[in-house]
Each structure stands twice: as structure tokens, then as C-alpha cells.
N, C-alpha and C positions, 0 to 999 in steps of 0.2 A: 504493500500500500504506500508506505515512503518512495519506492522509487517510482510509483503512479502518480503520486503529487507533485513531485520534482519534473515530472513529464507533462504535467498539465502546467505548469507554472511558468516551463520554458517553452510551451508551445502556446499557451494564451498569450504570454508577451511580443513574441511575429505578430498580434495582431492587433493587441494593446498599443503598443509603442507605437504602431504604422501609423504615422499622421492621415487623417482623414477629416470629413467632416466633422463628426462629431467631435473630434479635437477643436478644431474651430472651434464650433460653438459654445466648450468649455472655456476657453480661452474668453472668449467676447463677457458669457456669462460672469467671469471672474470677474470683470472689471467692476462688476456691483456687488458679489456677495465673494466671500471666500471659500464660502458653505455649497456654493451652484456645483460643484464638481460630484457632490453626493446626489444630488437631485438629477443631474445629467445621467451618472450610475443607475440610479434608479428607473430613470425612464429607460435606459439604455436596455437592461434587467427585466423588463417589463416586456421589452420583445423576445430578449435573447431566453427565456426561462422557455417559454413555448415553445420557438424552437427546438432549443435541445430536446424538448420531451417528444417533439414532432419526429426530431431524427432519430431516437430511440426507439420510437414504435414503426420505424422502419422509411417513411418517407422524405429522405432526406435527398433520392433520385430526381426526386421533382424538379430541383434548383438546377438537377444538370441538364435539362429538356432543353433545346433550342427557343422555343417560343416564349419560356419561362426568363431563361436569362434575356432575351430582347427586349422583354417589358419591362422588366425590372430595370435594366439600365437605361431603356428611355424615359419611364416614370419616373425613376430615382433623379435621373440628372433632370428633371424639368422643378421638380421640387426642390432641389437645390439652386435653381438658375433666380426663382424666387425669393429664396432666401438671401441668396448672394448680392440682389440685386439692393432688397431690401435694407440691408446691411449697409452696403455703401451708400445707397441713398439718407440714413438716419445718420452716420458716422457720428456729423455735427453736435447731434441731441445729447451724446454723452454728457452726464454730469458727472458731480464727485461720486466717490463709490457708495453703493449701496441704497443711488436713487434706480428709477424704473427707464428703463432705455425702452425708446417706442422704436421698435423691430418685430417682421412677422409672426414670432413667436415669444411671447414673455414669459411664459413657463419654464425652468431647466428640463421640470421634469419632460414636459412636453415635447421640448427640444431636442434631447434624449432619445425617446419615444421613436419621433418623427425620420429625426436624422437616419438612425438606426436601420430603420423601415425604407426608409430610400436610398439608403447606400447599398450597390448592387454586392460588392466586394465583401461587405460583412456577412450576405448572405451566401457569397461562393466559398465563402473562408466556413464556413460551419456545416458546406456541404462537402467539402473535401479534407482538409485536415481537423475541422472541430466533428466532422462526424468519425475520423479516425479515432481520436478522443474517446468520442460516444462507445464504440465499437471496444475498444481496451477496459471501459467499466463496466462490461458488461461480464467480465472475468472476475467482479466482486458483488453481482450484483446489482440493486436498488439503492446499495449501501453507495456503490461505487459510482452510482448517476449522481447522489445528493450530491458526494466531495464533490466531483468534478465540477457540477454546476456553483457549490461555494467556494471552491476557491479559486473558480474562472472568474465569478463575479467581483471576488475580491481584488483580484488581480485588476480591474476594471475603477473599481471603488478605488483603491488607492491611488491611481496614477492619476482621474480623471482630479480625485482632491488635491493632490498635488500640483494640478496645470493650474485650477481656480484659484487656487492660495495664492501659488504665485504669481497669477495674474494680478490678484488684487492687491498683493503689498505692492507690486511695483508701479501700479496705478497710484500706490498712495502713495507713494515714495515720489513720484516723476509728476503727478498729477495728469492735469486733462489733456495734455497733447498725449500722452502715450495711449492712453485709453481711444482714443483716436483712431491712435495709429495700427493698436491692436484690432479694432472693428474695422478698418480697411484692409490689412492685413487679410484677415478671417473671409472677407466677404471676396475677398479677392480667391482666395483659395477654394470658396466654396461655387465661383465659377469657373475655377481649373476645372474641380472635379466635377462640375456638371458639364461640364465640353467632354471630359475624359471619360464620362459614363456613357454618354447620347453615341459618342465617335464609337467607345465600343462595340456597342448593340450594333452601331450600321454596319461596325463590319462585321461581324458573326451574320448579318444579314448576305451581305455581299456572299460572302464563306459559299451559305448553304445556297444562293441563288447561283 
């Protein structure tokens, strides 16, 4: 069981650590709470629990269907092309930390949730190495699904507290230009990744046409 935790710890961080959207919008969140990086986990947690239990009771093939991954990476990147765009359109509105930044989503938790949901890559990521995962606890068990899902999620909860903390002392530290620059930053990122998702899917189209 120790060396199935140490395998689950180093294999959630390939996906933890990969900057993505929802790094972003940890990052942005930080600038008003320190606390938003647990509420991002949360909502993040909030998709990924399903999942896993999805890829457990065996349908975790789905995410590899052609038609499957197209939507997803055109759906996901248009939901981020919003969000991004949002983002840089409010930059200005920032105030001191811990007021309310008018952006399409003011929830973490939501934001979490949402991001999650539209990132195509979180979902290929839990269809190919987190259903490996899946697949290894199932050598312990029921027992061996909870660990996996707490201390994936942990691994999650930690890092995402550690973006917003540090998002926010350095917002307090540098004040409102940084915070600024952080939501330009982010928004900018979050229409890398919706050009990088849309471009995807057309080409797995082109592929199979």
C-alpha cells in the first residue's frame, strides 16, 4: 500500500503541477482571498470524484471515442475563450485583496467546477494514466479506490493553496498593479488554451476525415 501511494503521488503531480486552466484561475482567485485555492480544490473535486468512480465501474473508454474527445475540446476551449476574454476585459476592476472582482465566474468553487469540466486534457489525463491508477487499486480493493481518490485530491488541495496564498501575499506585498498583471497574465493563458483545445479537436477531425 506505501508503494501505491508513492505511485499515486508521483503520478497525480504530471498533472497537478501541468499549468493549465485551472491554475489560472487559482492564480487570479488568489488575488482576493488566500483561502480561493481550497475552494478551486473543491470545485475541482467535485468533478474529478465522479469521475474516478465512473472509470472504476469501467467506463472510462468513452473519453477515448473520437466524437467524444472533439466535443470536448471544442466545448472546452469555447468556455475558456469566455472566460479569457472576460478576464482581460475586467483586469482594471481589480481592487485591494479580498474585495469581489467582477469576472464571469465569482465562485472558486464554481470556477473549479467549471474549468475542470472544460479542460479536455484533465479528462484524457484520467482516461489514460488516472484510469491506470484506477486499474492498480483495484489490487486493494474499495479500500484502494478511497486512498487513491484522497490522496489525489490532496495532492490537488495542496498545490492549488499554495498558488492562492501566494498569489495573495504578493498582491499584498506589490499591491494593484501586480494583481493586474496576474488577471492579464491568466486570461491570457486561458486563450492559449482555448486556441490549443478548438486547434486540437480540428485536427483529430482532419485525422479521421
Amino acid at each position: 500500500m506505501i508503494t501505491f501511494i508513492v505511485l499515486i503521488v508521483t503520478m497525480s503531480l504530471s498533472g497537478v503541477l501541468m499549468p493549465g486552466p485551472v491554475t489560472a484561475v487559482t492564480l487570479a482567485r488568489g488575488s482576493e482571498s488566500p483561502h480561493a485555492g481550497v475552494w478551486v480544490s473543491i470545485g475541482h473535486g467535485a468533478i474529478e470524484f465522479p469521475l474516478m468512480a465512473l472509470i472504476y465501474f469501467g467506463v472510462g473508454s468513452l473519453f477515448q471515442m473520437v466524437p467524444v474527445k472533439v466535443g470536448i475540446g471544442i466545448a472546452g476551449g469555447l468556455v475558456l475563450l469566455g472566460m479569457g476574454i472576460g478576464m482581460l476585459r475586467d483586469y482594471n476592476q481589480v481592487e485591494t485583496p479580498g474585495a469581489e472582482v467582477n469576472s464571469r465566474i465569482h465562485s472558486p468553487f464554481l470556477a473549479g467546477a467549471v474549468l475542470s469540466l472544460a479542460n479536455p486534457y484533465f479528462l484524457i489525463w484520467w482516461a489514460t494514466a488516472g484510469a491506470a491508477l484506477v486499474s492498480q487499486s483495484l489490487e486493494f480493493g474499495v479500500v484502494g479506490f478511497v486512498v487513491l481518490a484522497a490522496v489525489h485530491w490532496l495532492c490537488d488541495l495542496v498545490w492549488y493553496y499554495f498558488l492562492s496564498a501566494l498569489s495573495f501575499r504578493g498582491g499584498k506585498f506589490f499591491g494593484k498593479k501586480l494583481q493586474q498583471g496576474v488577471f492579464i497574465v491568466c486570461g491570457l493563458a486561458l486563450l492559449y488554451f482555448s486556441g490549443y483545445f478548438v486547434t486540437g479537436a480540428v485536427m483529430i477531425l482532419s485525422g479521421v476525415s
